[in-house]
C-alpha angles and dihedrals in degrees: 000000000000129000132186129193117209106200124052122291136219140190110266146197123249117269112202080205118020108211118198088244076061092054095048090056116095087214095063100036100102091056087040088062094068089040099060096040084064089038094057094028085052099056094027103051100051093055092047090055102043097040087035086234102174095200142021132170114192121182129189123196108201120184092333090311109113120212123189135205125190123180125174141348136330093200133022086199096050099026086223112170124237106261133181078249100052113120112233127186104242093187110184092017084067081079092068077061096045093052097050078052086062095042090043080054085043093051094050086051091245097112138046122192084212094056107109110243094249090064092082101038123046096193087076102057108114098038130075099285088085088074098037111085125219087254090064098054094051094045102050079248099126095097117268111335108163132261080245138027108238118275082252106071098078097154145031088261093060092037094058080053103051088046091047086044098048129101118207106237090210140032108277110262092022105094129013120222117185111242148166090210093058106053092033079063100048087047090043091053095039083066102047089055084065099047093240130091122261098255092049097051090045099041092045111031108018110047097036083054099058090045093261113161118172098027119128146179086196112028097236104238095244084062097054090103097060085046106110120210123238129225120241112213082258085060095249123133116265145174138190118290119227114254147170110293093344089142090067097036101034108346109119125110115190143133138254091255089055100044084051081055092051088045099049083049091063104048097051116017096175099108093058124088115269086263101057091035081059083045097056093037089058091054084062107053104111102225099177138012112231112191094291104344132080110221104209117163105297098338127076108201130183130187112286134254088050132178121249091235084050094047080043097061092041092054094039133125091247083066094041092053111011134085109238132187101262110198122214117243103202108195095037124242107269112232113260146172107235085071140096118230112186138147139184135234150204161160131174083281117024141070135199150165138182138190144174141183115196094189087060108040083237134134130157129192126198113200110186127171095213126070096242124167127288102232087061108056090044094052091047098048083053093055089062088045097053087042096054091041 
């Protein structure tokens, strides 16, 4: 295990109970230092050994000071190490991405969550995407497209026709069913709205934007070796197969020391230029309240502080597979501090979670290379939580 501090740090007293005012404090950061690594070893050791996850890189941001924890292998080939560096599939948290992507299209005027679908691409006029609006694609709103596309749609020309071809089971805006074709097509559309394609504007403008420095859609080759391989469920290397919009949906690659940067991003956004502050603000809006959870674009927040049974439901499979009432917030759920914004993701052969709390200065980020279940990385990631408050 490594860890790095990235503010000064100074000798400090014993705390029978470190606080994470305590951690935040230069004075204590020394002793926070070996807090935080049983804090972290504590919550993130138990779940490798029981779930045979070979490598994890978790990362905290605390009041602007990133700490970094690294257990394991990136490889069982290579026997590379986890590193802050590492580059880890995110899968599904590339939508929080994707939609920054959308309010970064909102904020230059070229895009409008009430436009109906078909506005920025022609090829749908005609079908039921002239009644669907932007928002509902980006909030899994538009009334029951799928988690996947069908193994059929293998290209942009049958995906044009599955689009043109599908009919909506519910109103738009009435239930919320979790799914890759939905925000593909918010992200694919987002895009459009900007004349470039959607690699182009992430790889060149976003990312760049936030102070990411080592993100990718298309790992550059000169990157392979910090690539870790992920672990299929038969225990064979594996990494993510190419699909119909999954850079949109889970195509980011990125490490532990870039998604801090993204986190940190998002719970100040002071440092970045007006039009990515707008950006950022847009990914918090809450648009619809589903059971415990608040679906905004990308992100899914709840009150803070929150209990671990009510985190659990919002993170549950119910919510990954299931069609659920969504009800309407008009006007939307202002973005504020005193929330938690998470989201979970994953490939054949990666896991991750990420989680912020504005009001705290606090994120945490959780880079496995193994699929391992949901529950378990929320209510890990808790556990930190609980232990630092």
């Amino acid at each position: 295990m490594t860890m790095y501090l990235s503010r000064r740090q100074a000798l400090a007293g014993l705390l029978a109970i470190p606080t994470l005012a305590a951690f935040a404090r230069p004075g204590h950061a020394a002793q926070a230092s070996g807090d935080l690594e049983r804090i972290v070893a504590q919550a993130i050791r138990p779940v490798m050994k029981k779930h045979d996850v070979p490598g994890m890189a978790v990362g905290l941001t605390l009041k602007g000071a990133r700490h970094f924890f690294n257990f394991g292998i990136a490889s069982k080939e290579s026997g590379a190490k986890v590193s802050e560096d590492t580059l880890f599939e995110i899968g599904s948290i590339s939508k929080t991405f994707t939609a920054t992507l959308g309010g970064y299209a909102l904020a230059k005027g070229a895009f409008s969550l009430s436009d109906p679908a078909s506005k920025y691409f022609p090829a749908l006029s005609g079908s039921s995407f002239e009644r669907i609006r932007v928002l509902d694609l980006g909030t899994y709103t538009a009334g029951g497209l799928p988690l996947q596309f069908p193994d059929e749609v293998t290209d942009q020309d049958k995906m044009i026709a599955y689009f043109k071809n599908w009919q909506p089971a519910f109103p738009a805006g009435s239930y919320r069913r979790y799914s890759n074709p939905s925000i593909g097509l918010f992200g694919y559309l987002a895009a459009r709205s900007l004349n470039e394609p959607f690699d182009k504007v992430m790889e060149g403008r976003i990312f760049p934007a936030l102070g990411l420095k080592r993100s990718y859609i298309r790992v550059p080759e000169d990157q392979m070796g910090r690539y870790a391989y992920g672990t299929s469920k038969s225990g064979k290397p594996v990494r993510v197969t190419p699909g119909v919009l999954d850079a949109q949906a889970y195509g980011v690659k990125t490490t532990s020391a870039d998604m801090l940067a993204f986190l940190e991003a998002n719970i100040d956004s002071a440092g970045l230029d007006e039009t990515f502050r707008r950006a950022v603000t847009a990914t918090h809006k809450g648009y619809y309240r589903v059971g415990p959870m608040t679906q905004g674009l990308g992100w899914e927040s709840y009150p803070w502080p929150i209990s671990r049974a009510r985190l659990l439901d919002g993170n549950s499979r119910d919510m990954a597979f299931k069609a659920n009432p969504a009800e309407k917030l008009d006007p939307p759920l202002a973005p504020g501090p005193d929330r938690l914004f998470n989201k979970t993701g994953s490939t054949n052969g990666f896991g991750a979670y990420a989680v912020f709390i504005p009001a705290k200065a606090t994120g945490i980020v959780m880079l496995a290379n193994r699929n391992y279940p949901n529950p378990v990385r929320v209510e890990a990631a808790h556990r930190i939580l609980t232990a630092l408050a």
